[in-house]
C-alpha positions in Angstrom: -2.3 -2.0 0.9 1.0 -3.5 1.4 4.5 -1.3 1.3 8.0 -2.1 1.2 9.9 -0.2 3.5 13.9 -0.3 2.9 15.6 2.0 5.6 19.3 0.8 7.6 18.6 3.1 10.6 17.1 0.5 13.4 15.1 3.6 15.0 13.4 5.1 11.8 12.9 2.0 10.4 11.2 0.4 13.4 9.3 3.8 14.4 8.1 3.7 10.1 6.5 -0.1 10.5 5.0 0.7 13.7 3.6 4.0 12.1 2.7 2.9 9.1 0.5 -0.1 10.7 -0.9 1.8 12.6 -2.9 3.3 9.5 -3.7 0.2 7.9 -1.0 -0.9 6.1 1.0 -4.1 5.4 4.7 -3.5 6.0 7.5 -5.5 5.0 11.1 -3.9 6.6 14.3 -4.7 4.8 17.6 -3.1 5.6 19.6 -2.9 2.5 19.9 -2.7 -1.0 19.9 -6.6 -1.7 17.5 -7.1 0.4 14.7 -4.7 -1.5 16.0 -5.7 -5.0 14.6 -9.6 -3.7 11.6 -8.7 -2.1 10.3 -6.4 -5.0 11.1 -9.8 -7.2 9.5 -12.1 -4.6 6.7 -10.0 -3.6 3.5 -7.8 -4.5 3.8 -4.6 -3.4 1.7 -0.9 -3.8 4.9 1.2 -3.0 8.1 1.6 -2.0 9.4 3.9 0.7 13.2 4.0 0.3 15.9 5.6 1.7 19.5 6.5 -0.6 22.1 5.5 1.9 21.9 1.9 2.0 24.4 -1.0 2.8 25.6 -2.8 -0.8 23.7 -1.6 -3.4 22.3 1.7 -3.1 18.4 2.8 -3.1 19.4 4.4 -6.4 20.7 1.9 -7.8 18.2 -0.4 -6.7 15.6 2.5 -7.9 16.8 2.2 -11.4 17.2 -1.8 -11.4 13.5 -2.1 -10.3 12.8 0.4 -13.2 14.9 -1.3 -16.0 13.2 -4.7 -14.9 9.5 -3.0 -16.0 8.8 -2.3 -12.2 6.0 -0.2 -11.6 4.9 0.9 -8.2 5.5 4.1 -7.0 8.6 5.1 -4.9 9.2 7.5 -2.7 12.6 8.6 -1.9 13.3 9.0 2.5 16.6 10.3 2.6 18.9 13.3 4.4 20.4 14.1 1.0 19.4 17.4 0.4 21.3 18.9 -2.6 19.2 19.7 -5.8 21.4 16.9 -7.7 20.7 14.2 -5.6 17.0 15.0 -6.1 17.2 15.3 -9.7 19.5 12.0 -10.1 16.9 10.3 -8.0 13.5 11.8 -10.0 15.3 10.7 -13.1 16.5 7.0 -11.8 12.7 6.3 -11.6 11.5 7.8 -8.2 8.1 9.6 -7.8 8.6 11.5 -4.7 11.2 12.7 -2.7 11.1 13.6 1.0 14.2 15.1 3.0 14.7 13.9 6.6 14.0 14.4 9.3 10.4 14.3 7.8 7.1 15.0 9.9 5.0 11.7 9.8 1.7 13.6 9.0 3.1 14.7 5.8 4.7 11.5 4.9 1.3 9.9 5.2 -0.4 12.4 3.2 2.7 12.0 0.2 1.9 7.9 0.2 -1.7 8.6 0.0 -1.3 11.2 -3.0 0.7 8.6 -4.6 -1.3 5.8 -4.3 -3.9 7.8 -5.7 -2.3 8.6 -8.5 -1.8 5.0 -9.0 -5.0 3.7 -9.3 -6.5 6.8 -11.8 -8.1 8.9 -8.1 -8.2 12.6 -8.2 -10.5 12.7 -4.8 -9.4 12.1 -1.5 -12.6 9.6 -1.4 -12.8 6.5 -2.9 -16.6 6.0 -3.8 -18.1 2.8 -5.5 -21.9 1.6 -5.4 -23.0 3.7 -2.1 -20.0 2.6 -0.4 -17.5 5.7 0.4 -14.0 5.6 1.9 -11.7 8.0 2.7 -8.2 6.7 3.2 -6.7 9.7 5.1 -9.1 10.0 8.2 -10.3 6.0 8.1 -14.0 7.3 7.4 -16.5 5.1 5.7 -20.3 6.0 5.2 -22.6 3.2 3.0 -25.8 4.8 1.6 -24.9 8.3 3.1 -24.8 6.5 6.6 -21.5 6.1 8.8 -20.5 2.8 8.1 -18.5 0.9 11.3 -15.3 -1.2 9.8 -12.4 -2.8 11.3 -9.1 -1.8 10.5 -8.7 -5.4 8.0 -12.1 -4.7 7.0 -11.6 -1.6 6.0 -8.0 -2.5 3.9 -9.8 -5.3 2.3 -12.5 -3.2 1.0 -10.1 -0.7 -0.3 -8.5 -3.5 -2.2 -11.1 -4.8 -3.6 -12.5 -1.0 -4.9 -9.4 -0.1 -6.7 -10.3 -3.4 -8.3 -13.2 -1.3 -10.1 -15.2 -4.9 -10.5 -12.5 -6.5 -11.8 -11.6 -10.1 -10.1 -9.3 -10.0 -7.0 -7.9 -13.5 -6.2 -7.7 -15.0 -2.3 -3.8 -14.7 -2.5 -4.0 -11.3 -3.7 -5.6 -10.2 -0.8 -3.5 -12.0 2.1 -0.6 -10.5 -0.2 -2.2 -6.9 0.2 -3.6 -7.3 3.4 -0.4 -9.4 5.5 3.6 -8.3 5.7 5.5 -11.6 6.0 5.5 -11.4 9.6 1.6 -12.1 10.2 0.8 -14.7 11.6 -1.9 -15.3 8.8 -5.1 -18.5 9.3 -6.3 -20.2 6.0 -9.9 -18.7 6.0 -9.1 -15.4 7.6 -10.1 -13.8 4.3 -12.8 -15.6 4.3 -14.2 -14.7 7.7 -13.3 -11.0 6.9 -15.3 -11.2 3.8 -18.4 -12.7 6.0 -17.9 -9.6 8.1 -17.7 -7.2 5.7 -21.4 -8.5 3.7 -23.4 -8.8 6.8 -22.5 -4.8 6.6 -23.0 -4.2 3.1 -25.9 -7.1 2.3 -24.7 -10.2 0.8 -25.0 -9.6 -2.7 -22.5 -6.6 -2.6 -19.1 -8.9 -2.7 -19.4 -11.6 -5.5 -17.3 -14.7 -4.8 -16.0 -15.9 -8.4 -15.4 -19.7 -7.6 -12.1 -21.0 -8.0 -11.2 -17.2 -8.6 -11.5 -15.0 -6.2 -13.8 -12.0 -5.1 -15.2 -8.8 -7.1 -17.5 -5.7 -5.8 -21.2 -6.5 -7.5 -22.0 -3.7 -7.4 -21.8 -0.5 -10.1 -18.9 2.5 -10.0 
């Protein structure tokens, strides 16, 4: 999963990336308002973390351009505004969350994971799909009721791939999901990740589509 972070402080922002890719996740880091209005043109994201008081534009006001322009993904409001009005001008600009700082990181975690099941039609905390199960929030996985032993990239494709329910997920998809724009990214790493990942599962579990992409074989 890949997330847009836009935050001007240099300390929360860095300690946010570091965080946040630490559980698995792609992060891009931008540091004002025009910045975020061209990466959520330019790039595929799964949500924004966004803080109000931004140089230029405003995360408001970048909120509700994102929302006029049919943007979709969930946001999540980061900010030390506290007053009931900026919470209920921000809810109404378009955001889905709102967190106050300073913010405990466990609970941040557990806000982007709520969201992002919300997103993709999940009540549970578990992601389940043909045997396979994996839960997002402690990095478990079990395959056949058996613990199941996944990198960190292994796991993050897989999850990719399930919210897919069967459906075709391109190669550039994936490096999208998978890579912030800093990685230093090779041109079969998703291939040898995919390799990985059916020697695990048995071969016939991840389809590749030719000229496509890749789908889960397998049934919900």
């Amino acid at each position: 999963m890949r997330l847009l972070v836009v935050e001007d402080d240099p300390m929360i922002g860095e300690d946010l990336e570091e965080g946040l890719r630490q559980e698995n996740y792609a992060v891009d880091w931008v540091r004002d308002g025009d910045a975020a209005a061209l990466a959520l043109r330019q790039q595929v994201y799964d949500l924004l973390l966004l803080d109000l008081g931004l140089p230029g534009r405003s995360g408001r006001e970048v909120l509700k351009a994102y929302r006029d322009q049919g943007g979709d993904i969930p946001a999540l409001i980061i900010s030390a505004r506290d007053t009931p009005a900026d919470r209920v001008m921000t809810l109404d600009a378009g955001a889905d969350d709102y967190l106050i700082k300073p913010f405990d990181f466990a609970e941040l975690m557990a806000r982007i994971r709520a969201l992002l099941r919300r997103r993709s039609g999940r009540r549970s905390a578990t992601i389940v799909y043909g045997g396979l199960s994996l839960n997002p929030g402690t990095h478990e996985a079990l395959f056949c009721d058996q613990p199941l032993n996944l990198s960190k990239r292994e796991f993050a494709l897989l999850l990719v791939l399930m919210d897919a329910r069967g459906e075709v997920v391109s190669r550039g998809l994936l490096k999208e999901k998978l890579y912030d724009w800093d990685a230093d990214i090779e041109s079969n790493t998703v291939e040898v990740y995919i390799h990985a990942l059916r020697r695990k599962l048995g071969r016939d579990f991840i389809k590749n589509v030719r000229g496509v992409g890749y789908k889960l074989t397998q049934t919900p």
